[in-house]
C-alpha positions in Angstrom: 117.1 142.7 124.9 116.2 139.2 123.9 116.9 136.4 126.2 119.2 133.5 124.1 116.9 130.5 123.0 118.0 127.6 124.8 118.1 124.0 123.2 119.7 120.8 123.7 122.2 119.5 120.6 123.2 115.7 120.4 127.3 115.6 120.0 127.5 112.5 117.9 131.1 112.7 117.1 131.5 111.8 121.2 128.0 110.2 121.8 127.0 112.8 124.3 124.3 115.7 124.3 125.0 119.5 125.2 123.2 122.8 126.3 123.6 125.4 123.7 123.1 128.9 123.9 121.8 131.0 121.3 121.4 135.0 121.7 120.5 137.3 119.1 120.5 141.2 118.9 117.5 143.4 119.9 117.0 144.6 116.0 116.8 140.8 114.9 113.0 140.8 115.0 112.9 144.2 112.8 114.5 143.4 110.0 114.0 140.0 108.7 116.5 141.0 105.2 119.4 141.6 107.8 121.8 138.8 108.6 125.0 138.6 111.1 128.3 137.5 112.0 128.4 134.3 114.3 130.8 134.4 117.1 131.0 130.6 118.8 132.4 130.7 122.4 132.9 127.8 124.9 131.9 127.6 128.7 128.3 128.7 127.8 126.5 128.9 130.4 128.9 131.6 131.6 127.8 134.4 129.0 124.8 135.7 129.4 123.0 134.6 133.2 124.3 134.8 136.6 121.9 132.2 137.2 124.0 129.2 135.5 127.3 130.9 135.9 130.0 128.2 137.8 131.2 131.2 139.7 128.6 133.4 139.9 129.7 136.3 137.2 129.3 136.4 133.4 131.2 137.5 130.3 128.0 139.6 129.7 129.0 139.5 126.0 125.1 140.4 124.4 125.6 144.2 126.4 128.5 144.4 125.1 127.0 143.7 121.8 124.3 145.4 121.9 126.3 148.6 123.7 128.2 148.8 120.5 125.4 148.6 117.8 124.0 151.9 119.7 127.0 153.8 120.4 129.5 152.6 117.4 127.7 151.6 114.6 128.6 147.9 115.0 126.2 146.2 112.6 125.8 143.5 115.4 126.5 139.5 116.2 125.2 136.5 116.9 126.5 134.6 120.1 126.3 130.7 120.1 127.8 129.9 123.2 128.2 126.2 123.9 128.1 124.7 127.2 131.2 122.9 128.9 131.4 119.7 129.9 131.5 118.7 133.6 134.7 118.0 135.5 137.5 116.8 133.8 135.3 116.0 130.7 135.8 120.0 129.5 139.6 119.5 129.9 139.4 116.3 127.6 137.0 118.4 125.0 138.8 121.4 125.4 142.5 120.0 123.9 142.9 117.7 121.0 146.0 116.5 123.4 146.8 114.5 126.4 148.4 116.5 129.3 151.3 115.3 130.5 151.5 117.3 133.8 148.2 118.1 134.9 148.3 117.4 138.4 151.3 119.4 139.0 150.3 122.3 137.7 146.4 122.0 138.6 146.9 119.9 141.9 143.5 118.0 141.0 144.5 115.3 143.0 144.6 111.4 141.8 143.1 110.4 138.9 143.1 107.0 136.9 143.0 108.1 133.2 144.2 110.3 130.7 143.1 114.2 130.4 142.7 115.7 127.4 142.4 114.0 124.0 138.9 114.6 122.4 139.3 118.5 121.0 139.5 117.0 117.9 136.2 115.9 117.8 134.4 118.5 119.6 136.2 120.9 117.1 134.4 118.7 114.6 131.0 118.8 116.7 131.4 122.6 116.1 132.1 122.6 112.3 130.0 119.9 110.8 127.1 119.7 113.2 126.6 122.7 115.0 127.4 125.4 112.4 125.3 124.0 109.8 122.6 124.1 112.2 122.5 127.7 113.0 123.1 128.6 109.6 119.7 126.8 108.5 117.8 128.3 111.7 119.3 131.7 112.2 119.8 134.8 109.2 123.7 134.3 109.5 126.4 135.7 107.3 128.6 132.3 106.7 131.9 133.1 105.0 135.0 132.8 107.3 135.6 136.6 108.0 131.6 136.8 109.4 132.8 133.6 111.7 134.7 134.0 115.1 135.6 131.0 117.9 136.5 132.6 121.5 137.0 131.3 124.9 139.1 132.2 127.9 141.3 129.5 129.4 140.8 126.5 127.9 138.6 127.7 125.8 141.3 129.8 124.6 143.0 127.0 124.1 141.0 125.3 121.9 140.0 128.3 120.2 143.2 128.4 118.9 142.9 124.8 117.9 140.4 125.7 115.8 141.5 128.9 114.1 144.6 126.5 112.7 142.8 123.8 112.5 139.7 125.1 110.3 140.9 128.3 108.1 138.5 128.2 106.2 135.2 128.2 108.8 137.1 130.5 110.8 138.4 133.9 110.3 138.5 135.5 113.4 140.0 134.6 116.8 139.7 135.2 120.1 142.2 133.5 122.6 141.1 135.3 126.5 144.0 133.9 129.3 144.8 130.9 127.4 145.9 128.1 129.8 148.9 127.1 126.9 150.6 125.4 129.7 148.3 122.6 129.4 149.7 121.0 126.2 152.3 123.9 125.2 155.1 122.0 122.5 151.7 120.2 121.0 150.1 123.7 120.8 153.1 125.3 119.0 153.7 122.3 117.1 150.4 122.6 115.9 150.8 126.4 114.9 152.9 125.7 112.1 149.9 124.1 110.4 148.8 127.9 109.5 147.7 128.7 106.2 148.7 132.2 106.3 147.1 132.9 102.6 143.8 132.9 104.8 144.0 135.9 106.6 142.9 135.6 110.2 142.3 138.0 113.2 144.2 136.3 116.4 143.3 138.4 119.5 145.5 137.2 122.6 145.0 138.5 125.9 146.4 138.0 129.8 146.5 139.4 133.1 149.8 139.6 135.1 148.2 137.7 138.1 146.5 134.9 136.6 147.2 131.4 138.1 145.8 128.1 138.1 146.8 126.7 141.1 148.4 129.6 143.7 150.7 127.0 145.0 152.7 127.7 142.7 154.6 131.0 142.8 155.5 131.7 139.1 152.0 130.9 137.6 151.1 134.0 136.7 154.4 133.9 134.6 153.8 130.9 132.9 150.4 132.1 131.7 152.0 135.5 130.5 155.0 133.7 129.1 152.6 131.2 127.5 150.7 134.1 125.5 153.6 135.8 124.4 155.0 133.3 123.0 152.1 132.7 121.1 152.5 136.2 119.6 156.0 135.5 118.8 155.6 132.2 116.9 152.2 133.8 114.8 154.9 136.2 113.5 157.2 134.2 112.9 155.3 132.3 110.6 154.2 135.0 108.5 151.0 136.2 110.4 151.0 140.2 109.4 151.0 141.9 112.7 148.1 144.2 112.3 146.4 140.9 112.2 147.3 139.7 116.1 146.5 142.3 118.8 148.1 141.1 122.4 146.9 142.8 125.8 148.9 142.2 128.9 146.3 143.1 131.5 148.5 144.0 134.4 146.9 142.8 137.8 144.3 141.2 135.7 143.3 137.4 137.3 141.5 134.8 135.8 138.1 135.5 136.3 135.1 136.2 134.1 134.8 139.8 135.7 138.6 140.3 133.3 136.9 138.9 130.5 133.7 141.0 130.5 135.9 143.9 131.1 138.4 143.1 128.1 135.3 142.4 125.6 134.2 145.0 124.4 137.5 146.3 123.1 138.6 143.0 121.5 135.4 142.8 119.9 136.1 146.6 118.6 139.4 145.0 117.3 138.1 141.5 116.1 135.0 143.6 113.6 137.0 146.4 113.0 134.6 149.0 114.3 
């Protein structure tokens, strides 16, 4: 199984430089006329290596991958996964919005600026930087239904972003525990943006015991509250529903451990396999 190819990428749209990630199936070397779907995911460094996981456990998204090309005749995928930012800088590229009420729902303590904000420009990093590189250096298939975004979280969050945002780069999306609660009316007001004569995959998933900040009792509600309302304003404005697949995890937490577990099947669901 290949190891991804590591690179540093300059962000110019917000004057910084990131690690990204690139992992490409075992039979990529074999057949140099075969080319593959692209699936983009955030927090990076948590996919693929213990090593540089923040908490120690990964996604383990290429077995997945490469379990599936052997066992279901999936024709296989390659992963860019992009690093996050440090600190609060991932919550600022990871919404397009402010948050008004981050410290009482995170508890991170005092801090002397805005959070949130610069989504917009990382989604452009993605679309008019990054893609363009990996479709010149890679074999990939380009059209929208060969394209997915996914991230858990925050990356779910912007993931979503994205999938409205860009209909025509993206047709597939993957939405793991999305922390809605960090700019929820914004979120939905941006939902009604959809293009919904571009059809697009919207995979949304939670666990019954996630939480952000265990202080607060009703957490876990919020974030399964947040995703189905998600659900229920994609149908509401005209999404098919064999186009949005919802899991409600029960126990689940909000760990990578749920999201490696809860892979494989979305992935099933997002390729049709």
């Amino acid at each position: 199984m290949f190891a991804p190819e590591i690179f540093t990428m300059e962000i110019p749209q917000l004057s910084k430089s990131r690690t990204i990630r690139v992992w490409k199936p075992s039979d990529y070397a074999e057949d140099f006329s075969k080319r593959y779907p692209v699936i983009y995911m955030h927090d990076g460094q948590n996919l693929f290596d213990q090593q540089t996981a923040a908490y120690g456990e990964i996604w383990d998204v290429h077995t997945a991958i490469e379990d599936a090309m052997q066992t279901k005749g999936f024709e296989g995928a390659i992963v860019v996964g992009i690093d996050n930012a440090p600190g609060l800088e991932r919550l600022d590229e990871y919404s397009p919005w402010i948050c008004e009420r981050l410290d009482d729902m995170k508890a991170m303590g005092e801090y002397q600026r805005d959070i949130g904000g610069d989504g917009m420009l990382y989604g452009n990093f993605i679309v008019e930087t990054l893609k363009p590189y990996i479709d010149a250096n890679y074999r990939t298939l380009t059209d929208r239904d060969s394209t997915v975004v996914a991230g858990s979280s925050m990356g779910g969050f912007i993931s979503l972003y994205l999938g409205v945002e860009y209909p025509d780069v993206f047709g597939k999306v993957g939405a793991f525990s999305t922390a809605a609660w960090f700019a929820d009316q914004a979120l939905m007001a941006h939902l009604q943006k959809i293009d919904v004569s571009k059809p697009t995959q919207w995979y949304l998933d939670i666990g019954t015991n996630e939480t952000s900040n265990k202080n607060i009792e009703n957490f876990n509600e919020i974030y399964v509250q947040g995703t189905l309302a998600l659900e229920q304003a994609l149908i509401q404005l005209g999404v098919p529903e064999k186009d949005i697949k919802v899991v409600v995890e029960k126990d689940a937490t909000h760990f990578e451990t749920e999201w490696a577990r809860r892979f494989p099947d979305a992935l099933a669901w997002l390729f049709r396999f």
